[in-house]
N, C-alpha and C positions, 0 to 999 in steps of 0.2 A: 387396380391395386390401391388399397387404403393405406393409412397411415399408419396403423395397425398390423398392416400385412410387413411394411415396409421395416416398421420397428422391431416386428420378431422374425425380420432376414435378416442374419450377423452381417453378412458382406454388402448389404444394402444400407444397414445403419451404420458403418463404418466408412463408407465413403460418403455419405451425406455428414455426419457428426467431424469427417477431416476437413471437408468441404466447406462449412460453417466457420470451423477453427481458423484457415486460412482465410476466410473474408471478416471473420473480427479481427484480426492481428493485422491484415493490411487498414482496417478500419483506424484499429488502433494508433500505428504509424503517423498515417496519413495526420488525424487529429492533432498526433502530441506533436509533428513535424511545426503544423501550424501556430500550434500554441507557443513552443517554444522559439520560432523565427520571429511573433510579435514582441515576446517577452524580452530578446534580445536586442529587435530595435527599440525597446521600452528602456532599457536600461545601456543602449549605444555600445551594446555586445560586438569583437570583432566575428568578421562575418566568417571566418574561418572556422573559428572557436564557435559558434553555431551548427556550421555545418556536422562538427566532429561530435558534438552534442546529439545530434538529428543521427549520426550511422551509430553511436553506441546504443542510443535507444531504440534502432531500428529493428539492428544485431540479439539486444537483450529477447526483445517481442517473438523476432523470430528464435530464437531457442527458446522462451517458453513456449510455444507455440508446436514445435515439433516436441519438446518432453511431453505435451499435454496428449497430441499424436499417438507417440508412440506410445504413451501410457493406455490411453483407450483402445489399441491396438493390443493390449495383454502382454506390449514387447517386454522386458525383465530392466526398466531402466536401470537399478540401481547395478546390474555386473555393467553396463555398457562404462555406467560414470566412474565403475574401480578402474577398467580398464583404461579411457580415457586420462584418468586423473594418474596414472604411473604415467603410460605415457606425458602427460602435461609435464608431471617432476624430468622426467630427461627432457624433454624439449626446452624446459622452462631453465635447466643451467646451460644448456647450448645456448640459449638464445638470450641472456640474461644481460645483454650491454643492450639487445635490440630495443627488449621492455623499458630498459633504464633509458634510454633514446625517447621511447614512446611516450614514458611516464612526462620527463624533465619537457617535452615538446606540448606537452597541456599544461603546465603550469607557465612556460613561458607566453601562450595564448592566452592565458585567462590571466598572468600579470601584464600584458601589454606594455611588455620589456621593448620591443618591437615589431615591425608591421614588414610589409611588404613597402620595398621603397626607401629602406631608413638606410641610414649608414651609419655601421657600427664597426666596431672594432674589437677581437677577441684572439686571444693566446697570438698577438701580432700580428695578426692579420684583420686586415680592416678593405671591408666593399661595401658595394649596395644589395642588400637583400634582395633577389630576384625570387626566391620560392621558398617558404615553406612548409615543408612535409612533416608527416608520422615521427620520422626517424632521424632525418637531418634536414638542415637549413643549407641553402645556397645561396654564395655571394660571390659578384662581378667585379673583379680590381681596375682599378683606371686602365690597367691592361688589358682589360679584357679574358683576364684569365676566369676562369670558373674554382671558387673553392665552396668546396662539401664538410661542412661542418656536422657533426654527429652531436644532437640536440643535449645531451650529456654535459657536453662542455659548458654547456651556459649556465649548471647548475653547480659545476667546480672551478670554474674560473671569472674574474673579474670581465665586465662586459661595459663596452665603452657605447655609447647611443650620442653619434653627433648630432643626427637630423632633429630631435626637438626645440633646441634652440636655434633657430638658423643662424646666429651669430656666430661666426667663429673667431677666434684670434690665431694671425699667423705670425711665429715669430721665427727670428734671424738673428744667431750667434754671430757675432764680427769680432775683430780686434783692431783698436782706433790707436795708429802711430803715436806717441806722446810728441810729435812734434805737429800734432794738426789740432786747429782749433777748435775742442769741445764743442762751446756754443754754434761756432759756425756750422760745424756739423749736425750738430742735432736739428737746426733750423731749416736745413737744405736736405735733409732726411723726411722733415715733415710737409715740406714744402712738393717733395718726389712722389710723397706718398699719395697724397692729394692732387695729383694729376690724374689718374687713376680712377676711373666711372667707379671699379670696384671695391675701392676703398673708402668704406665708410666714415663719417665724416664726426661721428659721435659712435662708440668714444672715439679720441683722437689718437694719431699715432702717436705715438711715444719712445724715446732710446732712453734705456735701465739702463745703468753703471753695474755691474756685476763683481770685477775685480781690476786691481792693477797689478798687473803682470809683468813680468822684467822683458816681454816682447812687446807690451802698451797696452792700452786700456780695453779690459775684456769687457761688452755691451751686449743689450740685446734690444735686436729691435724690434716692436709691435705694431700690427696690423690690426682692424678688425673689417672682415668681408663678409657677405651673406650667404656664400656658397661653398659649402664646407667640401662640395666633391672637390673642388679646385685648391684647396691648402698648398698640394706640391708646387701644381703650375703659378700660385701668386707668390710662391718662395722665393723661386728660382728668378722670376720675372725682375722682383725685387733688389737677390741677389747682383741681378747683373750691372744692374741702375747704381746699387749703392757704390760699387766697384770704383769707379772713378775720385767716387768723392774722399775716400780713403787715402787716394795719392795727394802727398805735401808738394803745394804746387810750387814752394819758394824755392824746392830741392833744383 
């Protein structure tokens, strides 16, 4: 059998010409797969935001690839796409928070608002980034609790990102007796602070005068640590230290 035999058998030249289509479209892939994963390490692209890069264009290839199919196949593309496309408009208002998920969850990738690992904070709620997805992001609270964020949110609400700078300041509202010594307090405050591996040593600690109040002097004190998962645990730690020095010991 020639080539000639083979090109005027419909059913022989249609699975040879499907058979082509599918090995240039994996060809295709495969190529822009590679180009595209250099191109990102080229420009320190997140490796996520590649990868989601690599399935849109994979997705795209393979639907041309089967329009191109079925078009050589005499199929009637244009009723399949009326049909399809009504269906899309209903599925597309059912499903119109998923999309709006999908869309805000690529722009947060390719701004590198944050990573995997970061700890941030949004609509009150603040963990470490453990995954994310298409549709939502997941974060781990010092509890250990699991919260699912719907990637939406990051595009209507204020987003807090503490891991960039790993400095953090921790502070501590007090109220200082008007009958205990300012100076000596504040001295033995920074003197507390600085026992402390954790407490950074630049900048230094510090007690702000804030108000005077008719129950004593309202302050606040500042920390600065390197490990922002820990803010509650260096509060509380702090809290309990400063506890003592607060009592007027002439009472």
């Amino acid at each position: 059998m020639n080539i000639e035999t083979i090109l005027n058998h419909p059913s022989l030249r249609d699975i040879i010409v499907t058979i082509l289509i599918l090995v240039v479209s994996l060809l295709i892939i495969k190529w822009s797969s590679i180009f595209i994963i250099r191109l990102g390490k080229k420009f320190e692209s997140d490796d996520t935001l590649i990868q989601i890069i690599n399935e849109i264009v994979k997705y795209t290839v393979y639907a041309l690839g089967v329009t191109i199919i079925l078009n050589e196949l005499g199929i009637n593309i244009t009723a399949i796409a009326v049909s399809l496309g009504i269906v899309g408009i209903a599925v597309g208002f059912a499903a119109r928070d998923t999309i709006s998920n999908f869309i805000s969850g690529l722009f947060v990738l390719g701004d590198k608002s944050f990573k995997v690992g970061d700890i941030i904070e949004i609509s009150d709620k603040k963990g470490k980034v453990m995954a994310m997805g298409f549709r939502v992001t997941k974060l781990v609270t010092p509890n250990n609790n699991i919260i699912t964020i719907p990637n939406s949110n990051f595009s209507r609400n204020l987003l807090i990102n503490h891991t960039p700078l790993e400095e953090k300041r921790v502070d501590l509202y007090i109220t200082i007796p008007y009958s205990v010594n300012m100076e000596e307090i504040a001295e033995n405050f920074k003197n507390l602070a600085l026992n402390f591996k954790w407490v950074l040593d630049l900048p230094k600690p510090d007690l702000i005068i804030d108000e005077l109040a008719d129950t004593g002097i309202k302050a606040m004190l500042s920390i600065w640590v390197d490990d922002p998962w820990k803010v509650s645990e260096y509060r509380s730690i702090i809290a309990k230290e400063i506890g003592p020095l607060l009592v007027d010991k002439h009472e």
